[in-house]
N, C-alpha and C positions, 0 to 999 in steps of 0.2 A: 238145426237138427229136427228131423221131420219127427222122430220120437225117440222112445227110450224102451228096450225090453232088455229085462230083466232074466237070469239064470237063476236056475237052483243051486242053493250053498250044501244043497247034501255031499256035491260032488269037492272032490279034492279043488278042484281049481274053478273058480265064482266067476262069472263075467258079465259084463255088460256091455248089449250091443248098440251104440249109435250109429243111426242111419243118416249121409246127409243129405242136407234141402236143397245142391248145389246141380242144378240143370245138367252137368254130366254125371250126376250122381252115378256111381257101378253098384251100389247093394244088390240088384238084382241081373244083373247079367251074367249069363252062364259059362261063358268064357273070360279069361284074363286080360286086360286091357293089355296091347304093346307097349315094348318099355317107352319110357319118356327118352328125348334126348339131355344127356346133360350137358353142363357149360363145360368146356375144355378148358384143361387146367395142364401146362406143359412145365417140369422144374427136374433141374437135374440133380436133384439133393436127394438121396438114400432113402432116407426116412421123415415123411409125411404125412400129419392128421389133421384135419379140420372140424369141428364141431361146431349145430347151433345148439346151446345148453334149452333153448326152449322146448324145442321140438327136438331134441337128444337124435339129428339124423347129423350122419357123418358125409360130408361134402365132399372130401377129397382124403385117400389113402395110399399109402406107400409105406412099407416095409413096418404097420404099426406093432406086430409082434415080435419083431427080433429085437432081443434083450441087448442091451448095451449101457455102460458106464454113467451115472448121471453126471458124476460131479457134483455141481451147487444147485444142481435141481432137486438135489435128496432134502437140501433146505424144507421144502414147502413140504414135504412128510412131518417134519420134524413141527413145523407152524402149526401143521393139523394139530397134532398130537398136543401141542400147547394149547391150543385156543380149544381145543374140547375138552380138556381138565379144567379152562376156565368156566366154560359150560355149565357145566359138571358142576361149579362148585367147590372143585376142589383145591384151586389154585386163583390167586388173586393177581390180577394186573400191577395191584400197587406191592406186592411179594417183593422186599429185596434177598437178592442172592450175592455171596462176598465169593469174590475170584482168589481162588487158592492159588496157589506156588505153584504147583503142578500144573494146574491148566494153564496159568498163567506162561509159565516155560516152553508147554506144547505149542503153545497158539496163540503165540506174539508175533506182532509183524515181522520179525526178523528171519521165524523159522516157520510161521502157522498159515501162510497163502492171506486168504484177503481176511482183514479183519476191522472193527470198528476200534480199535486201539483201547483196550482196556489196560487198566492196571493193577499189579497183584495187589489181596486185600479191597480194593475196592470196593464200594457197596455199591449195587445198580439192581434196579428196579426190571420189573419180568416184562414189564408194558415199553419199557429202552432195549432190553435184548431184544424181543420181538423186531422193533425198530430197525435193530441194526444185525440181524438175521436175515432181515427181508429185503431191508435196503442199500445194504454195502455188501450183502453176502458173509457175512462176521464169523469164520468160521472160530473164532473166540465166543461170540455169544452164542452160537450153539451147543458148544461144548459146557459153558457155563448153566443153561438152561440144563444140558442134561445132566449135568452132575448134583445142579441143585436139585432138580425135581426125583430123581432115583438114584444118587448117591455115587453114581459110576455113567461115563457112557454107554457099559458095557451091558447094564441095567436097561438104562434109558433104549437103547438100539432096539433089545427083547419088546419092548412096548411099542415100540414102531412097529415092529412085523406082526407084532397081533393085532394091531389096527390096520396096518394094511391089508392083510387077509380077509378081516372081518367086514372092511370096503370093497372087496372084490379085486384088488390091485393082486391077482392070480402070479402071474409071473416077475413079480419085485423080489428084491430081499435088500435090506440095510444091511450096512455093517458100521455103520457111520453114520452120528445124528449130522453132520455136514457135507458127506458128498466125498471128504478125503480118500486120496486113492488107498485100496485096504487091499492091493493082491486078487482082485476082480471077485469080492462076494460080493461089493453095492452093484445090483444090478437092476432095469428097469425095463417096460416097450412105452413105447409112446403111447398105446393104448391104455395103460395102468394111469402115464402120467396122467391124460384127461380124462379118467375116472377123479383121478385124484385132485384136480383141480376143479372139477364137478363139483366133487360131494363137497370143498372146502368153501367154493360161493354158495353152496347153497346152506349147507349148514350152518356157517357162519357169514352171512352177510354184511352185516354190522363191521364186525371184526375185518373182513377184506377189503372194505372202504376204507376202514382206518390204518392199517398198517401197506396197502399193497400198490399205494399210488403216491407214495411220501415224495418229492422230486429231491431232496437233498437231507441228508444228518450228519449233523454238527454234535458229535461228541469225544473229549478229548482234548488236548494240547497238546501242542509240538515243542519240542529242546526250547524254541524260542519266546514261548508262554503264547502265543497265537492257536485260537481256538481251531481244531482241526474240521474242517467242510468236507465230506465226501458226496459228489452224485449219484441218483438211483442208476444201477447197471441193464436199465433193463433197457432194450435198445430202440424200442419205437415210441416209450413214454412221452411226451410232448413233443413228437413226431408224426405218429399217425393218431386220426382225429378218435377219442373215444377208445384208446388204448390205459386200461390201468391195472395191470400186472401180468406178469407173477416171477418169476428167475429163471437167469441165463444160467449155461454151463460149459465150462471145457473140460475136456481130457484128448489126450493125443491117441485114443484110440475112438472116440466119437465125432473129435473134429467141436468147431462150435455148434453151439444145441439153444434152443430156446422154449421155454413153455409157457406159452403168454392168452393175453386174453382180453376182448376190446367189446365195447358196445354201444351200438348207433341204434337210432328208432327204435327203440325196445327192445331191438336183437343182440340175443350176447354169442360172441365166438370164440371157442377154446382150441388154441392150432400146440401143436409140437412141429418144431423143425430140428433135425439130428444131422450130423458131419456134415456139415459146412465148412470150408476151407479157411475163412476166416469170418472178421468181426464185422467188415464191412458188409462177406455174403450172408452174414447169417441174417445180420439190419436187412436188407436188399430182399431176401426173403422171406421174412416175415409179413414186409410190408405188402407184398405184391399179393401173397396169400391171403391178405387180411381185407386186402382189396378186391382181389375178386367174388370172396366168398360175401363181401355186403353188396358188389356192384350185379354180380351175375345172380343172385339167388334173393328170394323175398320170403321172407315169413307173412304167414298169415293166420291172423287169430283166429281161434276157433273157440275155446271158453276164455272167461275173464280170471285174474288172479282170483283168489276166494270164493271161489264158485262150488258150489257143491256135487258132487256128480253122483249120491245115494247110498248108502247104507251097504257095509257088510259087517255079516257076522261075528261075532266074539263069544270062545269057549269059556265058561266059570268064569266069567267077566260078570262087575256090578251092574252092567248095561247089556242088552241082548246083542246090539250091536253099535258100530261105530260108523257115523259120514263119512267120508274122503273130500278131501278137500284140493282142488289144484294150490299149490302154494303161488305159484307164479303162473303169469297169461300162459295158456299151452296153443303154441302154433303150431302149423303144416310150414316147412320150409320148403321153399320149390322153387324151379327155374322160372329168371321173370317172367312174363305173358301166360303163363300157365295156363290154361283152362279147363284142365279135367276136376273129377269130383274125391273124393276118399269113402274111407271108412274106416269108423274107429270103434276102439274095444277095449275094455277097460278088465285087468286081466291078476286075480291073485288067490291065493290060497285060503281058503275059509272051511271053517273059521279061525278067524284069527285067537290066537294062546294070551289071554290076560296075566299083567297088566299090559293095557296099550298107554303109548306118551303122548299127547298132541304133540305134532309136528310132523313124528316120523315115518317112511315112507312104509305105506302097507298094502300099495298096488303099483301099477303102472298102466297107463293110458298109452295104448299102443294105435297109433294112427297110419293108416296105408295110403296113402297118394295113389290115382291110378298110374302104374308104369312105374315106382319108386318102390322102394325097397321101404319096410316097414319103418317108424321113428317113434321113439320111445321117452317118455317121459313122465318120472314119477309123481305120483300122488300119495297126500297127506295125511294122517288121522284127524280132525278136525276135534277133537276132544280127547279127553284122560279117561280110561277106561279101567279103573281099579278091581282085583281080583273079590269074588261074590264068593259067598255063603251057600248053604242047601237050598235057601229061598229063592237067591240069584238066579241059581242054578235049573232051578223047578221051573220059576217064569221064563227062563231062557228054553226050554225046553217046550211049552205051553205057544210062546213068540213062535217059533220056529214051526208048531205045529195048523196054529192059527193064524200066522202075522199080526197080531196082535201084543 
């Protein structure tokens, strides 16, 4: 980066402009670069997304807005919503929750679609639901999680769709923490789903290492006292290289569906595939998508994970203002051989409203490739920014007037 200049935070929206050092650099040309060609991507599946989560550019689309049925894809709403109350605080991994009658009756293997074979009464731990949520699809441990942590599904569902919302998943709604067919309110686009599987690696990392690449769970016994083994459903897990999650889905009005997610060279990729005719085509394309989007496409670094990229503002904040931080390396994805330059911009609302959390996302680095459609990728607060006093308030005021 040749430099860095700086906007004013008086205005609604703060930016920051990098210039790059790259021999086709375009900052200064007065016309628009022609587009790039992209790599051709031919499939006769309805509905396709492609994502690289580094550089947040979408490689390949097909029908990602048209709403349609999740099924067992509504699972990984229901993961979020778990593993952020664990966040949070306010829920323990080692929590046991006992299986009532009721749920018990709902969604048993006999009448409940897939499940990890619980039994009524039972006591089982929130870190084994997870488990066998993620891993066999259990639409018993969903039910379970949601009746323990809100007392009802009917509860628990309400708390999905305010998290959904509040994620940007725009055009979703649950009606079901498991995906079960409810009379068409679970609804979804492919586009929501890979927000939704976005925000889920990145916010919980930790957590989708651990639960979202389990290859098999063993819980349970069969009539014959032999421990029950179920394998992970997910269909290119120890199949295609650097593949580890997330859940499959049917319904006969989606056809098979998949929302998965693989990563090689430090590149991660988040695809949906929807109505696929069957299990073999939905494997078959997965794979082929997952392959071109590493084989025809490269990232390329452009800041380091941890890197700081400067200072914005904070209102009635203890601190005048807060760093941003890339949490993860931020690249430019582009066709192999590339050779044009970019430019990037770092793009958010200042001042930001105290308190601020380290972690959470309080800009986004928007980078343009020449010939490429803009790619988007959030940045961090890089500290805790607790709400200030008259004092606060004064020197933020004085900062702002002076930089100082």
């Amino acid at each position: 980066m040749a430099g860095i200049r700086r906007g004013g935070s008086i205005a609604a929206l703060a930016m920051i402009s990098l210039v790059t050092a790259l021999p086709a650099a375009s900052a200064d040309r007065k016309s628009a670069p022609a587009p790039v060609s992209r790599p051709l991507y031919v499939t006769q599946a309805p509905i396709v997304m492609l994502k690289d989560l580094d550089s947040g550019a979408i490689l390949f689309s097909r029908g990602a807005d048209k709403r349609f049925a999740p099924a067992s894809m509504a699972k990984v709403m229901t993961a979020y919503v778990v593993l952020d109350l664990i966040r949070k605080g306010e829920l323990s991994r080692d929590k046991q929750f006992t299986v009532d009658e009721a749920t018990w009756k709902k969604w048993n293997g006999s009448t409940g679609g897939s499940t990890m074979f619980l039994r009524p009464r039972e006591k089982v731990s929130v870190d084994e639901l997870l488990k066998g949520l993620i891993t066999v699809s259990g639409n018993d441990a969903a039910a379970v999680l949601a009746v323990g942590i809100d007392g009802s599904e009917e509860a628990f569902v309400k708390r999905m769709n305010a998290i959904a919302a509040h994620i940007g998943m725009d055009s979703s709604r649950f009606g079901t923490p498991n995906g079960w067919p409810d009379g068409g309110v679970t609804k979804v686009s492919a586009a929501d789903l890979i927000t939704l599987a976005d925000r889920l690696i990145r916010d919980h990392p930790d957590a989708y290492a651990r639960y979202f690449s389990i290859p098999k769970l063993e819980h349970g016994t069969s009539p014959d006292g032999k421990p029950i083994v179920q394998r992970n459903r997910n269909p290119i897990l120890g199949r295609f290289a650097g593949a580890d999650g997330l859940k499959t889905g049917h319904t006969a009005e989606a056809g098979y569906c998949f929302l998965g997610s693989a990563k090689r060279g430090g590149r991660r990729l988040i695809m949906v595939v929807a109505g696929m005719g069957s299990e073999k085509a939905r494997r078959d394309e997965a794979e082929r998508l997952m392959r071109w989007g590493f084989d025809e496409w490269e990232g390329r670094e452009l800041i380091p994970a941890g890197a700081s990229l400067g200072p914005i503002d904070v209102g009635k904040g203890a601190a005048p203002a807060v760093a941003t931080e890339a949490g993860i390396a931020v690249r430019m994805t582009v066709p192999k051989g590339y050779a044009g330059g970019y430019r990037a911009v770092m793009r958010t609302r200042a001042p930001l409203a105290a308190p601020v959390v380290r972690g959470t996302p309080i800009a986004d680095l928007i980078v343009t490739p020449d010939g490429l459609p803009p790619q988007t990728t959030p940045l961090l607060a890089a500290a805790d920014v607790r709400e200030g006093g008259w004092w606060a308030r004064t020197r933020t005021g004085f900062y702002r007037l002076t930089g100082w």
